[in-house]
N, C-alpha and C positions, 0 to 999 in steps of 0.2 A: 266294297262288295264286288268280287269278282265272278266270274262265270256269264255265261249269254244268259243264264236265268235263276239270278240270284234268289236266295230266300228272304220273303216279307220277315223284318223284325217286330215280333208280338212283343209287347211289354203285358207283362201280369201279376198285378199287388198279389201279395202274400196275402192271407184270407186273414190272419188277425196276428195284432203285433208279439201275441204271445208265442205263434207256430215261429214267428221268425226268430224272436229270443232262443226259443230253447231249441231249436233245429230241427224242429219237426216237419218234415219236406213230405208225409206221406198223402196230402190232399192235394197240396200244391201240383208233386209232381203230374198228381193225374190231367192236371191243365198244360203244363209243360209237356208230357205225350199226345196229348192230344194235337196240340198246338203243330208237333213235330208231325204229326200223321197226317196234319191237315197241307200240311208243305211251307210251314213259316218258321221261324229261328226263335223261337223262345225268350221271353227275355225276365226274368225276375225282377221283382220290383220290391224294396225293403221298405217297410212304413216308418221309416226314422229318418230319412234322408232330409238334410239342409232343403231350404225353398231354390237357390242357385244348383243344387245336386241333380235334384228332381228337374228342373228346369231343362238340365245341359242333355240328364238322359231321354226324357222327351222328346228332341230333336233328332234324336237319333232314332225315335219308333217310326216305325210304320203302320200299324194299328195296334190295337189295345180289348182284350181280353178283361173285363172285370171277374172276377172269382166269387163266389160263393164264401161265405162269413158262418158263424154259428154265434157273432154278436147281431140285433137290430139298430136298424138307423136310430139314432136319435129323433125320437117323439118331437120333439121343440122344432126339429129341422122344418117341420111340415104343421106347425102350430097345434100340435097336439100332445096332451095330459099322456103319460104314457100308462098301459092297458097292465092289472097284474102278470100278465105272461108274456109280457114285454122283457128279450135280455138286455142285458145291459149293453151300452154302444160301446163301440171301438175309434174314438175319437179320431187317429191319428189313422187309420183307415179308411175312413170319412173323407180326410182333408186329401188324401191321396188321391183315391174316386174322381173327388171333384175334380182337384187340379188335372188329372190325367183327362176327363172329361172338357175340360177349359178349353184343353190343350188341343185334343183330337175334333172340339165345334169349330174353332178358329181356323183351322187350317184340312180339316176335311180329312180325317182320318176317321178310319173305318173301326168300328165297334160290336162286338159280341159281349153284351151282357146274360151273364147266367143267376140266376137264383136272389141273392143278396147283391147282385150285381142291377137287376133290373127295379130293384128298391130303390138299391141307390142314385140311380142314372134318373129314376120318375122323379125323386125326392128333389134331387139336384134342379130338374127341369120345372119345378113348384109343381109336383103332383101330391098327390097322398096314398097311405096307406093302409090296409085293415091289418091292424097290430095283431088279431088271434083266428086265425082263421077259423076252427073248432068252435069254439064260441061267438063268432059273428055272423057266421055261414049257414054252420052245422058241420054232420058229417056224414053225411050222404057218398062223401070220397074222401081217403084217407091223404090227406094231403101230405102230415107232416108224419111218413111210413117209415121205413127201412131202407136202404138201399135196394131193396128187391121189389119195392111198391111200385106200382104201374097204373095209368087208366090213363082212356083214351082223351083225343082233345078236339075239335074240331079247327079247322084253321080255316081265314078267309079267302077265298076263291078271289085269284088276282094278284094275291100280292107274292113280297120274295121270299117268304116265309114258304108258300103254296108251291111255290118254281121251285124251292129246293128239296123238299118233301117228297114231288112229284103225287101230292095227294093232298085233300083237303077234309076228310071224314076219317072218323076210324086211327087217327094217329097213335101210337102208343108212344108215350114219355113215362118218365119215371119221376118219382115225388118226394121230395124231403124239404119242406118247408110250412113254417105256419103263419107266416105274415104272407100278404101279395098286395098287389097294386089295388088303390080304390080309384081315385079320380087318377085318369092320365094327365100328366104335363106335359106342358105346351110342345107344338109341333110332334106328338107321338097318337100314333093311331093302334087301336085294339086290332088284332089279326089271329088270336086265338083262345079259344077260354075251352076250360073245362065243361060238364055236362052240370055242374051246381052253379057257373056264373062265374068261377073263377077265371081273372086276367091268367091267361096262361103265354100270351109273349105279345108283342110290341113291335112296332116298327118306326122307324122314323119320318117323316113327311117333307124336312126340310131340303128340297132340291134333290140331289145326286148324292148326298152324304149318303153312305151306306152301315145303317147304324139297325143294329136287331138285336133284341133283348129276351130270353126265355126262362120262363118261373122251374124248368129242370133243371135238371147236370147232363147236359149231351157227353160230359168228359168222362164220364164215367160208363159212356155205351159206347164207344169209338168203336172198339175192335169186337163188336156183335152187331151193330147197327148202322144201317148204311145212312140215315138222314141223321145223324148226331155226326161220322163221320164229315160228309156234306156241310153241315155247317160250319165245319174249321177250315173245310177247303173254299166253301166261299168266302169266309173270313180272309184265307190266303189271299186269294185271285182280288179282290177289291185293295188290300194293301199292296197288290202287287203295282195295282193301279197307281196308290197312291204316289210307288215309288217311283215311279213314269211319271207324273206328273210334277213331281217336285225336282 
């Protein structure tokens, strides 16, 4: 990596192993712009990779991006019967998560989980999940909308969530999902929820890891919204960290 201020290498799973099979890069990419706007080097990540593949490219991240799915975790992951409106999991996307997660606790890499990202990252950490939002919740907020759906969220006063926001009330995010977190896993504390109770993002408690997780898609507001941009550039700035440090 040359230059006085090289770019943090993001790795980011492909969202299911079907996008990767048949080439369909058009969700993905939105993570890979993003990533690039936030000032980090993109990194693709294929859910087929050998355990020595995945391993070698690892070492070469500097933090890690979890992506958004339109499969759910596996029920069993988190000792639960799964719900009728439960989809079907993406096993080999799972194992990805996790290892990438292994990877980025052991050694103190930085983390942005989004949507089926911050599922994944509770699941992983033994949290659980509300398999249907709509029916466990209600619908008081449309959770699982359009790309165009919005409502506000409250975020906790204090934490890095609030520092990069630059606000704590009133936030507008955007909504496509109908599972969310129920109990958090260990070492992650609640920092935002919706106006019905919804977990709406996460943070980490463990020391100096800089690990933040959000029930949106900021990747999908980059270039309209300044606190979704903000979050790939703090993304940036902590792996840049990492890269100094290692």
């Amino acid at each position: 990596m040359g230059g006085l201020n090289p770019r943090p290498r993001i790795g980011v799973p492909y969202r299911t192993k079907n996008e990767q099979v048949t080439g369909d890069k058009v969700k993905i990419a939105r993570y890979v712009d993003a990533i690039e706007m936030g000032g980090g080097e993109p990194v693709e990540i294929r859910l087929d990779l050998a355990v020595a593949e995945l391993r070698s490219l690892m070492g070469t991240l500097d933090g890690v991006v979890l992506s958004g799915s339109p499969a759910d975790v596996d029920p069993s992951l988190f000792q639960a019967g799964p719900h009728p409106k439960t989809a079907a999991p993406d096993g080999e996307r799972e194992q990805t998560d996790f290892a990438l997660l292994e990877h980025c606790f052991a050694v103190q890499k930085p983390v942005l989980a989004i949507c089926y990202g911050i599922q994944s990252l509770n699941v992983f950490l033994g949290g659980t999940l509300i398999q249907d939002v709509p029916s466990e919740i209600g619908k008081q907020i449309e959770h699982e909308g359009s790309p165009e759906s919005f409502h506000s969220v409250a975020i906790e006063s204090g934490s890095r969530l609030a520092e990069i926001a630059r606000s704590t009330v009133g936030v507008r995010v955007n909504s496509s999902h109908h599972q969310a977190v129920l109990a958090p896993g260990r070492d992650l504390r609640v920092v935002a929820r919706a106006s019905d109770g919804v977990i709406e993002a996460m943070e980490g408690t463990a020391g100096a890891h800089w690990l933040t997780a959000v029930q949106w898609h900021p990747e999908r507001m980059v270039e309209s919204d300044a606190f979704a941009l903000s979050l790939f550039r703090a993304l940036a700035a902590a792996a840049r960290t990492a890269m100094v440090r290692s």
